[in-house]
C-alpha positions as a printed Julia matrix, in Angstrom:
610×3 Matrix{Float64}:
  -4.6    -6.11    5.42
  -3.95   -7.72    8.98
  -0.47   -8.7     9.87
   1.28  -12.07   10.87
   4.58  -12.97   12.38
   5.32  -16.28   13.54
   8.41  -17.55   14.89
  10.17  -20.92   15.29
  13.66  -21.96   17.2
  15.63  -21.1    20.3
  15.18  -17.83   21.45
  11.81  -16.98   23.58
   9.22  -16.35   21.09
   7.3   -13.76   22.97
   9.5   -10.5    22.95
  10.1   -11.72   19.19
   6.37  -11.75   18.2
   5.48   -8.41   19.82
   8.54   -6.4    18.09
   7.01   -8.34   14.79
   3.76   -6.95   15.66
   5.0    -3.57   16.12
   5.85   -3.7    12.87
   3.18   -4.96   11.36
   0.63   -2.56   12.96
   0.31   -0.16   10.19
  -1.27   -3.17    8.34
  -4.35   -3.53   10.52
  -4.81   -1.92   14.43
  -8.55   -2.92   15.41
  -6.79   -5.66   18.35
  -4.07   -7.87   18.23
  -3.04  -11.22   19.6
  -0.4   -14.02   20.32
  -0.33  -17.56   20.61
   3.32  -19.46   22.45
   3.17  -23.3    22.94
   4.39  -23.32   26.54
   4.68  -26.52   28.75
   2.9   -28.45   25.86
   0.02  -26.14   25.9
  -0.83  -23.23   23.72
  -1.51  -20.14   25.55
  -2.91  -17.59   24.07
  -3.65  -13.39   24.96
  -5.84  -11.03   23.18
  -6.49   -7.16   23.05
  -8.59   -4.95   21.73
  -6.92   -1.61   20.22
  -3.39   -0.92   19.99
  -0.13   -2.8    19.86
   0.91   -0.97   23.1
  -2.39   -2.59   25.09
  -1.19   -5.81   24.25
   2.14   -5.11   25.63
   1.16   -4.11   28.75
  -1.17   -6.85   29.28
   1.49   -8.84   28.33
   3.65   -7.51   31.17
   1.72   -8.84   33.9
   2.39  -12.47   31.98
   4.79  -15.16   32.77
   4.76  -16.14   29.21
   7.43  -17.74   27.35
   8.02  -20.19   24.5
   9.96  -21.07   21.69
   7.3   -21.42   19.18
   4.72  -18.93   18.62
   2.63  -16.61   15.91
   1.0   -13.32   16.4
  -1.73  -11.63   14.56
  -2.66   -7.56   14.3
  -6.47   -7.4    12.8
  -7.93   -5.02   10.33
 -11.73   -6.21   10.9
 -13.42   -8.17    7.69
 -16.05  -10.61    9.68
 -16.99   -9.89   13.06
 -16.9    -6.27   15.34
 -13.39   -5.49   16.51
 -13.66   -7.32   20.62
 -11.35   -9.33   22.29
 -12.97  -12.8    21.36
 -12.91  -11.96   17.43
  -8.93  -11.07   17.76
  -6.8   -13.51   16.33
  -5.09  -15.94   17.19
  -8.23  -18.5    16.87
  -8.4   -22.38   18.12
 -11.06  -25.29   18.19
 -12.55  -26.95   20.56
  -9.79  -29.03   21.98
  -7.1   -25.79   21.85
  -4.6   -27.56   20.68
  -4.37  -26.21   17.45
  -4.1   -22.73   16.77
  -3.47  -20.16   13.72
  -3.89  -16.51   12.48
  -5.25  -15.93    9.23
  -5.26  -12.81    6.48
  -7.71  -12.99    4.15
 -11.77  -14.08    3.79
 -13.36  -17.6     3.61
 -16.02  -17.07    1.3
 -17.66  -20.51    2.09
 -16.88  -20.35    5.77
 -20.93  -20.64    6.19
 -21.37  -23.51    4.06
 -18.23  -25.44    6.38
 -19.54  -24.2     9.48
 -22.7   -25.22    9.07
 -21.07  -28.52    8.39
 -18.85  -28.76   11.3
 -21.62  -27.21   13.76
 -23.63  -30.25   12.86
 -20.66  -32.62   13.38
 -20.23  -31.47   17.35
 -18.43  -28.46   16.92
 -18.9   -24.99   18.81
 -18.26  -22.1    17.16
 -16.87  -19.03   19.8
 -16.56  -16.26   17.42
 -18.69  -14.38   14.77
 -15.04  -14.65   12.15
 -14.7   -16.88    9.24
 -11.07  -17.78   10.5
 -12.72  -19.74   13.29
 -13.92  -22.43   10.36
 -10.53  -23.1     9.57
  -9.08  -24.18   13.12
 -12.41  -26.53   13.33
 -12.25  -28.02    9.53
  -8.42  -29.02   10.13
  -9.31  -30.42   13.86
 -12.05  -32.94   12.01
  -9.79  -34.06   10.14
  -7.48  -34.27   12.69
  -9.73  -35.99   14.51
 -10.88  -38.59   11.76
  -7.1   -39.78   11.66
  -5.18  -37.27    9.63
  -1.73  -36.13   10.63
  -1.74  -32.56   11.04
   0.0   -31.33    7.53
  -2.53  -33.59    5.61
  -5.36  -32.45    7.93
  -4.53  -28.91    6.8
  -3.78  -29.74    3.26
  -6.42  -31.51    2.74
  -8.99  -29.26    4.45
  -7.44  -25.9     2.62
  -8.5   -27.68   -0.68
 -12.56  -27.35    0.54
 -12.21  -23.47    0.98
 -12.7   -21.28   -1.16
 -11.74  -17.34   -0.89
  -8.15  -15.89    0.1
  -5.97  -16.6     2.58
  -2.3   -16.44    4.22
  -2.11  -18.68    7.1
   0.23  -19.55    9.97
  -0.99  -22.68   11.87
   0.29  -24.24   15.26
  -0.54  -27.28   16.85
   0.7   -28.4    20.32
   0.84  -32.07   19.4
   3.04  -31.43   16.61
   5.11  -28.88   18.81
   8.52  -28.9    16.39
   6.37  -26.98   13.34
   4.43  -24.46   11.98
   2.31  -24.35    8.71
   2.31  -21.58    6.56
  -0.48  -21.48    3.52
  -0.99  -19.03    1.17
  -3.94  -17.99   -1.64
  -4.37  -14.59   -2.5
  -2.53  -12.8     1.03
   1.46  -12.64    0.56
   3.55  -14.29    3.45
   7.15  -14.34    3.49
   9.55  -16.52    5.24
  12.84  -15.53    6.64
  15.82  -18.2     6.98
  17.97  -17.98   10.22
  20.27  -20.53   11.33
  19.08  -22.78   14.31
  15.31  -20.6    13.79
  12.75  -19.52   11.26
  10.14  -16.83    9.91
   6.78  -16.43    9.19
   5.45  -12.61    8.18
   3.13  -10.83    6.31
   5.8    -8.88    5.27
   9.41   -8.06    5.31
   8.93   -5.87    7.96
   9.51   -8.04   11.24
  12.53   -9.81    9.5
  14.59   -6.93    9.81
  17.49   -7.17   11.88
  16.61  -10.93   12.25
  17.37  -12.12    8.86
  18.57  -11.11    5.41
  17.43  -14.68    3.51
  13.74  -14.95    2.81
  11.33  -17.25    0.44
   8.67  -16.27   -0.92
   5.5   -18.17   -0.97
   2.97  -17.85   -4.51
  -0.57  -19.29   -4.35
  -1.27  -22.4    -3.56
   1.87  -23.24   -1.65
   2.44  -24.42    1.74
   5.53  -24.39    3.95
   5.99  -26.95    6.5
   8.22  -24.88    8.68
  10.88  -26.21   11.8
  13.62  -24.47   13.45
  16.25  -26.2    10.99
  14.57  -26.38    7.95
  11.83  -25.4     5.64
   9.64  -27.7     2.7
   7.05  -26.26    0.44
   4.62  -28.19   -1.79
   1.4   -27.21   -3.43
  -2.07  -27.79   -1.76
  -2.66  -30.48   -4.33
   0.74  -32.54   -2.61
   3.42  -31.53   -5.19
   6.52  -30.42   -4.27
   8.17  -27.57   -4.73
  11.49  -25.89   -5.24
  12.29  -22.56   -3.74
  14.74  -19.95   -4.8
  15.94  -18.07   -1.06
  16.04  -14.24   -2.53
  18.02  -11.51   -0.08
  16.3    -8.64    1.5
  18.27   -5.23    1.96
  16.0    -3.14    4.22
  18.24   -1.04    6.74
  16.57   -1.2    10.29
  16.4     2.51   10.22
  14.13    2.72    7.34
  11.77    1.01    9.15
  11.78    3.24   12.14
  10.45    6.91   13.1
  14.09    8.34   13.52
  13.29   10.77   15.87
  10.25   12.18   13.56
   6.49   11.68   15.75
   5.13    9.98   12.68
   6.18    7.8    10.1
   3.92   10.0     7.52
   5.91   13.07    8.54
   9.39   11.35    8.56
   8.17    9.85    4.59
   6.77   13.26    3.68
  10.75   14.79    4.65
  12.22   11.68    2.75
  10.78   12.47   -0.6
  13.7    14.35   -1.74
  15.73   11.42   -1.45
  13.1     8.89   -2.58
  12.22   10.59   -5.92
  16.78   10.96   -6.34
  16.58    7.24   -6.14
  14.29    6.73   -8.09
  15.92    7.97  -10.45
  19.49    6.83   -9.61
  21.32    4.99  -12.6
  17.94    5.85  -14.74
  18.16    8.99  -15.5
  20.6    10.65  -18.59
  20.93   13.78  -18.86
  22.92   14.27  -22.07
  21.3    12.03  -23.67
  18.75   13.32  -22.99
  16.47   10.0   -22.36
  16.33    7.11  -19.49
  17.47    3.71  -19.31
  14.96    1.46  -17.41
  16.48   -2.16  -17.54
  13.14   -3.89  -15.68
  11.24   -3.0   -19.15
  14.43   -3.01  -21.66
  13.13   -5.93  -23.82
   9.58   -5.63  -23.54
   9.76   -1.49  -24.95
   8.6    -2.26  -28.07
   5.16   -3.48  -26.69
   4.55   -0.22  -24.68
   5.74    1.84  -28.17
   3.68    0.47  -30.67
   0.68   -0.61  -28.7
  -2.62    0.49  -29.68
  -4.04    1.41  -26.21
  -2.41    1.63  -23.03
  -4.82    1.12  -19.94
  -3.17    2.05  -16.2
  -4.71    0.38  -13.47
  -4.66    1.22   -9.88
  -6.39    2.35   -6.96
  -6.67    4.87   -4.55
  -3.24    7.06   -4.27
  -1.59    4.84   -7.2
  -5.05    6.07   -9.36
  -4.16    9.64   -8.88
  -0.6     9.05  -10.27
  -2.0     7.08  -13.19
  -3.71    9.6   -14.23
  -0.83   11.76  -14.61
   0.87    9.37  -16.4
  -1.92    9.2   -18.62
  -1.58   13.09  -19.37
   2.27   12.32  -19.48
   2.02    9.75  -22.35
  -0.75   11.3   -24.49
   1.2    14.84  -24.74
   4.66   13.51  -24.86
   4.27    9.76  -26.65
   0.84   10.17  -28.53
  -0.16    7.15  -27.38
  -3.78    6.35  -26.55
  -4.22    5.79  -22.66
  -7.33    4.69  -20.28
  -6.99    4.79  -16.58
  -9.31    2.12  -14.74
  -9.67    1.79  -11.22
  -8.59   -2.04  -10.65
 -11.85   -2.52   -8.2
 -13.76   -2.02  -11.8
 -11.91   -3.25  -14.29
 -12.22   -7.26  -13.0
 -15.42   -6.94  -12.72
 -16.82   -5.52  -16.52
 -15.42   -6.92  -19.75
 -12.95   -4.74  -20.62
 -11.83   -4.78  -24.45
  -8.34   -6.1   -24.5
  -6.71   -7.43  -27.38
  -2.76   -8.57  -27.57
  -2.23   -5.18  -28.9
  -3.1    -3.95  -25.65
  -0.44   -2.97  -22.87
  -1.67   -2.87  -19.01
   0.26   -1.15  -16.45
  -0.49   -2.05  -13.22
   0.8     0.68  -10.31
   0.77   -0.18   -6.44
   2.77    0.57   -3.98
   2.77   -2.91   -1.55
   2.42   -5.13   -5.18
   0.16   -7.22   -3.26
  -3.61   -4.99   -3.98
  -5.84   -7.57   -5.04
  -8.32   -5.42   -7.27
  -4.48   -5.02   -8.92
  -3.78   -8.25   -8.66
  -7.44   -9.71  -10.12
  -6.77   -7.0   -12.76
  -3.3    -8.37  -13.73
  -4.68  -11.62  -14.35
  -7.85  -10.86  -16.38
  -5.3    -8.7   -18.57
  -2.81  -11.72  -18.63
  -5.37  -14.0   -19.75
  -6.83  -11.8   -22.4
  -3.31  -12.33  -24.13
  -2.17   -8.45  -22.88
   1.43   -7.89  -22.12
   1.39   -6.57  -18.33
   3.81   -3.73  -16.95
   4.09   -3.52  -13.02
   4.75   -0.26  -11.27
   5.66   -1.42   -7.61
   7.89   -0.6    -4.58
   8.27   -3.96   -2.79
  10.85   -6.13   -4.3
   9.66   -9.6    -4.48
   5.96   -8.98   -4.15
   3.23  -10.79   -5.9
   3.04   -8.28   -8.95
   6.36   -7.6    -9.13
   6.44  -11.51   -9.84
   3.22  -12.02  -11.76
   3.86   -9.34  -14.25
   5.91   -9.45  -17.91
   8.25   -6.39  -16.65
   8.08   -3.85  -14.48
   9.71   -0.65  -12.51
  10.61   -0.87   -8.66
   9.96    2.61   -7.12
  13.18    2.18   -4.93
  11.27    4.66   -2.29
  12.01    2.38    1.17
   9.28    1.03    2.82
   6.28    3.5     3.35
   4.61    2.8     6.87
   2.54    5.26    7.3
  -0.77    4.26    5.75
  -1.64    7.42    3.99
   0.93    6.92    0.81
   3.14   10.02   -0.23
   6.72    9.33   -0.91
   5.25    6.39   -2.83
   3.1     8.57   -4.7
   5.98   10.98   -6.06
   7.96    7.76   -6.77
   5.08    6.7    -9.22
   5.13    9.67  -11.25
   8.53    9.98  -10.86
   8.6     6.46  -12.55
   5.76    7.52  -15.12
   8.04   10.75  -16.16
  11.15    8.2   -16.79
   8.98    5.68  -18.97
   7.47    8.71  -21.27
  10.75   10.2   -21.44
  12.16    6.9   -22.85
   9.22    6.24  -25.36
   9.18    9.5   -25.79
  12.34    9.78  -27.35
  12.5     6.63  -29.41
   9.25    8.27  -30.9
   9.65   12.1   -32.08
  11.12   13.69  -29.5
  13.9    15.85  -29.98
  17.23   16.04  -28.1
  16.19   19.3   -26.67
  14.05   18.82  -25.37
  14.72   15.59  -24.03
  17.71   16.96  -22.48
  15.4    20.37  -20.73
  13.2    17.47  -19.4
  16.02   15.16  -17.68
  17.62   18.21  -16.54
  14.23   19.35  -14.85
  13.89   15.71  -13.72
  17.03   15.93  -11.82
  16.44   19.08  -10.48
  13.18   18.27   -8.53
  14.73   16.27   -5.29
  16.23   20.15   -5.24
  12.71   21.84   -5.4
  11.09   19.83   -3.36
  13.55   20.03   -0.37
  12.67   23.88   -0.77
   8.72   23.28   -0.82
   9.49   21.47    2.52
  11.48   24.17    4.28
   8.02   25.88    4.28
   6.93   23.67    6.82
   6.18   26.16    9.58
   4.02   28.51    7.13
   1.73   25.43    5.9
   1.71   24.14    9.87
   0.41   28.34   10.44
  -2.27   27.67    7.42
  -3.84   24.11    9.11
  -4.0    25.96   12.51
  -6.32   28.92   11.0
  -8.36   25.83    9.14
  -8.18   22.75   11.14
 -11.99   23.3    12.44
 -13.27   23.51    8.87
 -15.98   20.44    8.34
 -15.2    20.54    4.6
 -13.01   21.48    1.97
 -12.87   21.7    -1.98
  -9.52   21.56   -3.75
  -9.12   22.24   -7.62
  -6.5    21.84  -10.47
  -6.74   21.78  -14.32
  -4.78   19.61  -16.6
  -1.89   18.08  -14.95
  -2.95   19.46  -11.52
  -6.71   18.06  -11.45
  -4.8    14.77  -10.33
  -2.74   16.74   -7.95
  -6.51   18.16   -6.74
  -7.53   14.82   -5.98
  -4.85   13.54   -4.03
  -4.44   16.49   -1.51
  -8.48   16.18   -1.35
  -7.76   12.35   -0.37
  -4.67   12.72    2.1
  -6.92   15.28    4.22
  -9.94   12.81    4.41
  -7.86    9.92    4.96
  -5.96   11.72    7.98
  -8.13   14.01    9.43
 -11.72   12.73    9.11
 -12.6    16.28    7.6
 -14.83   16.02    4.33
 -12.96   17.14    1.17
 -13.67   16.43   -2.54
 -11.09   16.83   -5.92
 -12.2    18.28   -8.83
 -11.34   20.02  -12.32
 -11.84   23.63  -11.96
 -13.6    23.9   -14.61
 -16.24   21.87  -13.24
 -16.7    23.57  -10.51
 -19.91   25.42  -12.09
 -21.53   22.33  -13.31
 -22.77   21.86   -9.85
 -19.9    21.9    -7.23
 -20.18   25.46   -7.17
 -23.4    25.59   -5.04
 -21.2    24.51   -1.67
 -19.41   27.73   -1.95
 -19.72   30.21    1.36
 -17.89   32.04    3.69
 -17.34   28.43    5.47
 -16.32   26.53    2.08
 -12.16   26.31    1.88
 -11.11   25.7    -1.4
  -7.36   25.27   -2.32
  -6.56   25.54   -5.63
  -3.22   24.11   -7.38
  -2.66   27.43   -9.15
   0.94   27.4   -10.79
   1.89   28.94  -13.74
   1.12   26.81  -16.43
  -0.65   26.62  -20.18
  -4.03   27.55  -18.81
  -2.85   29.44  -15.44
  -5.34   32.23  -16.55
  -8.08   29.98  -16.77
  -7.66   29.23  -12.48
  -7.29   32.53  -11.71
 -11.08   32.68  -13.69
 -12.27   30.15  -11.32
 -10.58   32.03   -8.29
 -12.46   34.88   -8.92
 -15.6    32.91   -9.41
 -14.81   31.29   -5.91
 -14.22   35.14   -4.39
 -17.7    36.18   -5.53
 -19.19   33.67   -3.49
 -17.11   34.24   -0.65
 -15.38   30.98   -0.3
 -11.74   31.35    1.34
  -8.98   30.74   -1.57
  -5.91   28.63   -0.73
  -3.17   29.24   -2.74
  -0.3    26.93   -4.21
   1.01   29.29   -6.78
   4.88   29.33   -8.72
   7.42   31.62   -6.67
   7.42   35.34   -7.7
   3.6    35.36   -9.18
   2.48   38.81   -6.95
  -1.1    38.26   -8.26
  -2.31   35.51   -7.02
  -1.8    37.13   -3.46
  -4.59   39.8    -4.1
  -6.71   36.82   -4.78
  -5.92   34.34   -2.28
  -6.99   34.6     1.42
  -3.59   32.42    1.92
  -1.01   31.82   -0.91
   1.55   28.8    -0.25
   4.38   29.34   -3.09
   6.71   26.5    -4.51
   9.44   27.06   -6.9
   9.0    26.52  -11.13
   9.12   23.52  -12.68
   8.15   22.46  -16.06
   4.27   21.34  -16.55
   4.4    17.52  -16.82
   6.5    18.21  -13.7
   4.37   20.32  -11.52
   2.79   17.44   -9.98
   5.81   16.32   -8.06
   6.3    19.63   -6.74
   2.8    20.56   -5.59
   1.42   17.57   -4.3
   3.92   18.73   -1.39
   2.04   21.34    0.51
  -1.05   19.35    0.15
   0.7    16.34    2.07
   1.93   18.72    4.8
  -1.33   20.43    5.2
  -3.32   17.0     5.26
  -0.99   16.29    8.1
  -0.66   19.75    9.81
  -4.41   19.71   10.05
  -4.93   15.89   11.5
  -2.32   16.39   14.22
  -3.68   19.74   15.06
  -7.02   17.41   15.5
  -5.91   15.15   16.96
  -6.51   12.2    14.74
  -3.74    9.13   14.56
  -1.79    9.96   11.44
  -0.31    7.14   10.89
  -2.98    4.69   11.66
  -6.14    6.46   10.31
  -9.25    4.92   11.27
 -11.07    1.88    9.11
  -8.01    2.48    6.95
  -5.01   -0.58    6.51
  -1.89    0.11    4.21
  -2.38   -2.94    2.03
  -5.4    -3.35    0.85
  -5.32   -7.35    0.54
  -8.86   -8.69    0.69
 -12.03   -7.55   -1.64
């Protein structure tokens, strides 16, 4: 969830490591820190808050170096203050790192080391870690042993950049359970939590898998186990275009992602998608399709955003394939028993590939003998690499930590998969082919949906003050319900809930006033007259009815206090074109607040610890 960039080589490290950190913000914001090895001492600063109070402070420095790391904090152990920021030393300050993850015996060490002389300066687990590698430091050790050796007494997750000033020509990287990446330059190397500060440095990158470590200099780079085995590295090429990673003239990176769908979801589909055939062609699954056609049960695991989309995958594959699908959330399913047998097929959806509910979920399925299917946008991530087979998204890095292109990519991605089964099943050409042709036609719909931009922006202004909202769908838009519900609390602070219409009189129904909004996904569909049932109900009780309805339905406009229109699609399709409107009002509404959109409070992008 935090984010680390280290750097080692020629250039000076510090305008390196702040650009990195930049970067890395959207992964955790509560302070931030560096630490440069500078006249054969490390100095280190630390802020509370954003990237930008760092950089100021940092102004007033005369700091400069040529090996450094840096460290942006999403809060696990210990308030968010100045002294709990990473980076953290020992004692002596000559050895200092920045750490993702949690030490889940950190008590058990410190005690340890507390009685052994140590002082402890900070209320974090990370602290443990500079102290146990000092001791052994201390007790004779070189300083790759002293961390090797003292990484294989903790238990819990971590990825780990360490620097020592007595050993001034290296940094350690470590990883268990928190992805780090290392990019390749010539005369200079990386250390990140992810791609993201590479850009524009370097196109050559190495992945490290649990249990590794990387004994990294300016001119080279070794990895061996924890245990002391080596090991040999394949150097994999990022593509990420600098702009991709930048706001490009947009005030927010959820805004700018929001506008990019229309070209996300098209390449998502690019090269996958055929039309006269009528089917797809999904090469990341192509020998493994026999497990997801004749498997018994399919169970989709995910959480949060990636949940939503399962479960219209689940709606997609039961109507289309007519085969039996569970959704789970991950943060469950590791921890019950779950009834998996080797006719079982998991698909695992998340957008970073490193979630590690996902991740523990992946391996409890892999154990129990269960073929596993990833759904993932970052190429090279740990579930992308852990899994049988698997479907890249192709959406571009999502910053903003409130997922939406990513979202439409999913179900894009589910609607491509049950195409393809479906048509090896029963499905005819016909339909097939109205499906693919639909398919392609969204990126157009959608770009439509958005040109409405000023209308929805008009809607959030008349609601913005509202303390709590209800939003309501049936069949393929109670998932669609759920999600807009979710990007307004996640952005705005404002209470909202998701629910099946339907259900709205066992109980939900009792919230309805005059001050209750309650947006229902109300396009024309199977069981359309069914919504505009629960409308009425909502009327009667004087709750105020917003509207996303198909283009052309007059109705719906007596009904609705405000009526937001998108254009037709097919049903297994609607979700891609009303989740939309619910994305721009989340965000309409939070700005209008003014709440940080792209950096919502207690939230980080990645959800990497437990």
């Amino acid at each position: 969830m935090c984010g680390i960039v280290g750097y080692i080589g020629e250039q000076n490290v510090v305008p390196i490591l702040l650009n990195g950190l930049k970067r890395l913000e959207y992964r955790g914001y509560d302070s931030a820190g560096l630490a440069v090895l500078q006249d054969q001492n490390i100095k280190i600063l630390k802020k509370v808050g954003k990237i930008s109070i760092l950089e100021k402070s940092l102004n007033m420095q005369k700091l400069k170096g040529y090996v450094g790391i840096g460290h942006t904090r999403w809060a696990t152990h210990g308030e968010p203050n100045e002294v709990n920021a990473h980076p953290h030393t020992g004692n002596k300050e000559k050895l200092a790192l920045v750490h993702n993850g949690i030490i889940e015996n950190y008590e058990i060490l410190k005690n340890e080391l507390q009685l052994k002389g140590h002082i402890f300066k900070t209320e974090t687990d990370s602290e443990t870690l500079c102290h146990l590698f000092e001791e052994y430091i201390d007790n004779g050790y070189d300083f790759i042993e002293a961390v090797r050796i003292g990484l294989s007494r903790v238990e819990g997750t971590f990825g780990l950049v360490i620097m020592n000033a007595d050993w001034p020509d290296l940094l350690i990287a470590a990883r268990r359970g928190s992805p780090l990446v290392i990019g390749l330059g010539k005369g200079e190397n990386y250390i990140a939590s992810d791609a993201a500060p590479l850009v524009g440095h370097t196109t050559n990158v190495v992945y490290l898998e649990d249990g590794e470590l990387a004994v990294v200099t300016k001119n080279d780079m070794k990895v061996k186990t924890i245990n002391d085995e080596p090991v040999s590295k394949a150097v994999e090429v990022i593509d990420t275009d600098l702009g991709e990673i930048e706001k490009s003239g947009y005030p927010h990176f959820m805004l700018k992602e929001i506008m990019e769908q229309p070209q996300t979801m098209a390449n998502t589909m690019r090269g996958r998608l055929l039309i006269k055939e009528g089917t797809t062609k999904l090469g990341g699954i192509g020998m493994d399709l026999e497990s997801l056609l004749y498997a018994r049960r399919v169970i989709i695991t995910a959480c949060g955003t990636s949940w939503h989309a399962a479960l219209i995958g689940e709606y997609m594959l039961e109507e289309l394939v007519g085969i039996p699908v569970e959704v789970e959330y991950a943060s469950e399913f590791r921890y019950r028993d779950p009834v998996l047998g080797n006719d079982s097929v998991v698909i695992a959806i998340s957008q970073s590939g490193e979630t590690a509910d996902t991740l523990a979920a992946i391996r409890e399925a892999k154990r129990k003998r269960c073929k596993v299917f990833g759904i993932c946008n970052v190429v090279g991530s740990t579930i992308a690499r852990e899994t049988d087979a698997g479907v890249y998204l192709h959406a571009g890095p999502e910053i903003g930590v409130a997922s939406t292109k990513a979202f439409t990519s999913q179900v894009t991605v589910l609607a491509l998969i049950t195409l393809l089964l479906a048509r090896m099943r029963s499905l005819s050409s016909a339909r097939g082919i109205e499906i693919a042709r639909e398919l392609a036609r969204i990126p157009e719909k959608v770009t439509k949906v958005l040109e409405n931009h000023e209308q929805i922006k008009t809607i959030a202004e008349e609601f913005k003050n509202m303390r709590n909202f209800l939003y309501l769908g049936r069949g393929y838009n109670f998932p669609v319900a759920l999600e807009g519900a979710l990007k307004l609390k996640e952005i705005s602070y404002i209470h909202a809930e998701g629910y099946p219409a339907a259900e709205m009189k066992h109980g939900p129904i009792a919230l309805i006033d005059e001050d209750m909004p309650v947006v229902f996904i109300a396009t024309k569909d199977s069981i359309y007259d069914k919504v505009i049932s629960n409308i009425e109900e909502v009327r009667a009780r004087k709750g105020k009815v917003i509207a996303v309805a198909t283009e052309g339905d007059k109705e719906i406009a007596k009904r609705a206090h405000r009526v937001i229109y998108v254009p037709p699609t097919i049903e297994m399709l609607n979700p891609l074109v009303n989740i939309i409107p619910l994305q721009l009002l989340a965000y309409h509404i939070a700005v209008q607040r003014g709440c940080d959109v792209d950096q919502p409070r207690n939230l980080a992008k990645s959800v990497t610890v437990e």
